[in-house]
LOLUM-55856 format. One record per residue (C-alpha): residue number from 1; residue in one letter; x, y, z. Coordinates in Angstrom, 3 decimals, decimal comma. Last residue first. Example, Ala and Ser with C-alpha at 12.3 -4.5 7.8 and 13.67 -1.06 7.14 Angstrom:
2
2:s:13,670:-1,060:7,140
1:a:12,300:-4,500:7,800
END
This chain:
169
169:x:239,699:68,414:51,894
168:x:238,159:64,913:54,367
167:x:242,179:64,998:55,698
166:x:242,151:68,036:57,227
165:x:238,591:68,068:57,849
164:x:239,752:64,530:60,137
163:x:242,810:66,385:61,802
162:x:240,408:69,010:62,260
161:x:237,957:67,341:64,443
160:x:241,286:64,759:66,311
159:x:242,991:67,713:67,948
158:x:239,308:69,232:68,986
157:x:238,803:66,244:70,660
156:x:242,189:65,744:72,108
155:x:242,030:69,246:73,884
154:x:238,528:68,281:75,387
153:x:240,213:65,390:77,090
152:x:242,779:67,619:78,161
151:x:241,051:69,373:81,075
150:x:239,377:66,286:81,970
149:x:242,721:64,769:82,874
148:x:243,613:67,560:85,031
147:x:240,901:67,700:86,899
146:x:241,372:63,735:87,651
145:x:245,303:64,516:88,560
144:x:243,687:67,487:90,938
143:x:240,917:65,239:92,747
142:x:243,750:62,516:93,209
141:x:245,900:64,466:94,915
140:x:243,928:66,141:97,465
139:x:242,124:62,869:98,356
138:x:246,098:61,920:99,401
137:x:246,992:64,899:101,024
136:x:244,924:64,443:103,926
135:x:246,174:60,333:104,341
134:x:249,758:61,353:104,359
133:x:249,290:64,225:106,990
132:x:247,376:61,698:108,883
131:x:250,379:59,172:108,850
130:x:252,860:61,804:109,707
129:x:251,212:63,163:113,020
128:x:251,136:59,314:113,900
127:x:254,729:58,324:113,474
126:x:255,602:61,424:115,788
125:x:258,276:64,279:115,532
124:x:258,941:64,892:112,178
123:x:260,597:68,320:113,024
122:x:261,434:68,965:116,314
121:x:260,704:72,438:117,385
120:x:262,488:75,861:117,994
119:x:260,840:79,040:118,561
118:x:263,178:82,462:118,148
117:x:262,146:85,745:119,803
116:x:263,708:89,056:119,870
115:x:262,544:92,224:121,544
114:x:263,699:95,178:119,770
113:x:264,775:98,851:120,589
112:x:263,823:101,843:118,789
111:x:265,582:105,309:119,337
110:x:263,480:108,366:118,635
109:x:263,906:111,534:117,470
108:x:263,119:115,364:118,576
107:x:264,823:118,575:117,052
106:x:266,304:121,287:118,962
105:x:265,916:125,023:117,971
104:x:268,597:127,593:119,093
103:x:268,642:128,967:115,715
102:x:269,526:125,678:113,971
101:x:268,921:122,472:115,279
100:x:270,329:120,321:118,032
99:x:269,124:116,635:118,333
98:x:266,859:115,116:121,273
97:x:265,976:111,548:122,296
96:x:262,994:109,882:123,125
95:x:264,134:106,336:123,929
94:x:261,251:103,543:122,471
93:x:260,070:100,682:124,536
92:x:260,224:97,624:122,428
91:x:258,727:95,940:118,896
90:x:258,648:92,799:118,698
89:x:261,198:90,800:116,419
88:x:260,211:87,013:115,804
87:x:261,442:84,104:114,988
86:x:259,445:81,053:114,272
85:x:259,856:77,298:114,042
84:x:263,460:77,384:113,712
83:x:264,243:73,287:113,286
82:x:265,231:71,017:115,004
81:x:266,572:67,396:114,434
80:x:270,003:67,819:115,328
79:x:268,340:68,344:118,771
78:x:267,082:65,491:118,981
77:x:264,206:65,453:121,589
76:x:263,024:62,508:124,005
75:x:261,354:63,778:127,006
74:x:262,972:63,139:130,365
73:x:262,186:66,397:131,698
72:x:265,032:67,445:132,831
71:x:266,875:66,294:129,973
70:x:264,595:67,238:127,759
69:x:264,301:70,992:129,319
68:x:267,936:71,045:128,823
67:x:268,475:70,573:125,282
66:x:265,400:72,348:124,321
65:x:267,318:75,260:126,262
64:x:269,975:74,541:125,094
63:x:268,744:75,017:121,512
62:x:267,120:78,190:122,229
61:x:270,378:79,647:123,430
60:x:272,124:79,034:120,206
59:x:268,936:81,253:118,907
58:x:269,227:83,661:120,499
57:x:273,747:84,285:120,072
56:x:273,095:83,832:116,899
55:x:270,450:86,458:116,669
54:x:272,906:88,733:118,621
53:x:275,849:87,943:116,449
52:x:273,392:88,969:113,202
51:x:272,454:92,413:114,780
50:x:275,123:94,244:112,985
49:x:274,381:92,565:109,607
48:x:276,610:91,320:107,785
47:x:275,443:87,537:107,697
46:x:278,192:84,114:107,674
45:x:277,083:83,693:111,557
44:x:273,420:83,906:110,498
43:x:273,327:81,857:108,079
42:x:275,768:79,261:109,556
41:x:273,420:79,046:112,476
40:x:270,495:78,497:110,421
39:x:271,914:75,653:108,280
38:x:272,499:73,841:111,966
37:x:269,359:74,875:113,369
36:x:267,271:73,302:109,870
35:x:265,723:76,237:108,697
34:x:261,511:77,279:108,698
33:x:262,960:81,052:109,302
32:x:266,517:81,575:109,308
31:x:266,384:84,169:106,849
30:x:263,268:86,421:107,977
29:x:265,150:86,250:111,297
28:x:268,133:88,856:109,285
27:x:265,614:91,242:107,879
26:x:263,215:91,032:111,271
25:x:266,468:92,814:112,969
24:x:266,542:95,937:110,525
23:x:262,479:96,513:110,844
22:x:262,412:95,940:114,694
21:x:264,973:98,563:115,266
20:x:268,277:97,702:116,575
19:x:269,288:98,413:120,463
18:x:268,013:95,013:121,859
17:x:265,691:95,752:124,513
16:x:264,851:91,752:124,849
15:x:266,796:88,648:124,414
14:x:264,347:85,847:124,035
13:x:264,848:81,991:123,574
12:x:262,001:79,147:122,905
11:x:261,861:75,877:122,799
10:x:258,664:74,268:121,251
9:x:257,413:70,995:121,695
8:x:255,395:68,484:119,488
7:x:251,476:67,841:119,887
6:x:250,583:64,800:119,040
5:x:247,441:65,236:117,214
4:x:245,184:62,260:116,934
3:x:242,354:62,458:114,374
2:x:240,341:58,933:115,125
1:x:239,206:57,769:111,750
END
């Protein structure tokens, strides 16, 4: 068997510096990850987070811009058939920054900012891509149904030894 690989696109949207730390803005793109793009907009618009409107506002921009490259392009991508592929917080620059103390002191801290990435693909994308996946699982399968089957063989066995001292007494 030939293994062909079509290889699917991936849109991609960044807004970078964002004044959030990584931490806080990786809480709201762990929720959109591996979504549909319409279920993932309405999780992030419905979110409280303060950094929600600015994922939104990523990933919205993502999907234009897989709308746009296929038009320019001329490739053929639905974009109701996307999905959020990955999304990302990096970690930015950080501001040094300095807070009064007592006695004249002063104490340092830092403000972190946040580069945010979201990757958009087309799910389900090519015939062939599907057809291998099919035929990889399929040995899978049929090794664990016959492990399970000799796992309960033994079971029986033993079932069917003290059914018969049960009945010998």
């Amino acid at each position: 068997m030939a293994n062909v690989a079509a290889k699917t696109r991936e849109f991609r949207a960044e807004a970078k510096f964002q004044r959030t730390s990584p931490q806080k803005a990786k809480l709201v793109l762990d929720l959109i990850k591996g979504l549909r793009v319409e279920q993932a907009i309405n999780t992030v618009h419905f979110n409280n987070k303060r950094i929600a409107p600015v994922v939104e506002k990523v990933l919205r921009s993502a999907i234009q811009n897989a709308n746009y490259i296929s038009q320019e392009q001329g490739l053929d991508v639905d974009v109701d058939n996307l999905y959020v592929k990955s999304a990302v917080a990096n970690e930015g620059p950080r501001m040094k920054r300095i807070r009064p103390a007592p006695m004249g002191r002063a104490f340092r801290y830092q403000r972190r900012l946040a580069h945010i990435i979201v990757t958009v693909a087309e799910k389900g994308k090519s015939g062939a891509a599907a057809a291998t996946a099919e035929t990889a699982e399929a040995p899978k399968a049929k090794k664990a149904a016959t492990k399970t089957a000799a796992k309960k063989a033994p079971a029986k066995k033993a079932a069917k030894k003290t059914a018969t001292k049960k009945a010998a007494k």
